[in-house]
C-alpha positions in Angstrom: 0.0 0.0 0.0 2.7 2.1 1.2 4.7 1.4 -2.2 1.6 2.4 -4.3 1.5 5.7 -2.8 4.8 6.8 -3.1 5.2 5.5 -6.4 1.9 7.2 -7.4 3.1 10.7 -5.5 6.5 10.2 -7.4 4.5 9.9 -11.0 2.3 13.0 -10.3 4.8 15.4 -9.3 7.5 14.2 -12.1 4.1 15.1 -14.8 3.8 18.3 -13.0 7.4 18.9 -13.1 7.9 17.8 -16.5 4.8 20.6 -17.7 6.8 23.1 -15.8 9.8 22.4 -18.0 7.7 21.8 -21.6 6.0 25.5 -20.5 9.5 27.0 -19.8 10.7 25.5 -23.0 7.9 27.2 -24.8 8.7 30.2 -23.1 12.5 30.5 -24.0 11.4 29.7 -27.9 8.7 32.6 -27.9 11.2 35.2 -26.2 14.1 34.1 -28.6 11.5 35.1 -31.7 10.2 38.0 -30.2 14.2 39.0 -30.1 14.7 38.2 -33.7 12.1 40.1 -34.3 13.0 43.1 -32.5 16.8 43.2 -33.6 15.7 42.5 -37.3 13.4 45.9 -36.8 16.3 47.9 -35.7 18.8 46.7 -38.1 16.0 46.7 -40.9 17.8 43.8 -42.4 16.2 41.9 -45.0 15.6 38.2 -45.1 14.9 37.7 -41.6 11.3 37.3 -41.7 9.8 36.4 -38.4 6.3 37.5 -37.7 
């Protein structure tokens, strides 16, 4: 019973954790863009097309 528990406590925080880390991911590619995007305004430089 004991094992069940734990193992079951273990599972649920490691999906919770794991969405933490996929949302942070996510994050970090969005911010990256929005950079990109930024820097290729200011430098008006033509190719880099990121909308």
């Amino acid at each position: 019973c004991v094992n069940f528990a734990v193992r079951s406590c273990m599972q649920t925080a490691l999906k919770a954790a794991n969405s933490v880390v996929g949302l942070a991911g996510m994050d970090v590619i969005l911010y990256a863009l929005w950079v990109l995007r930024a820097w290729s305004k200011q430098h008006s430089v033509v190719g880099i097309i990121v909308c």
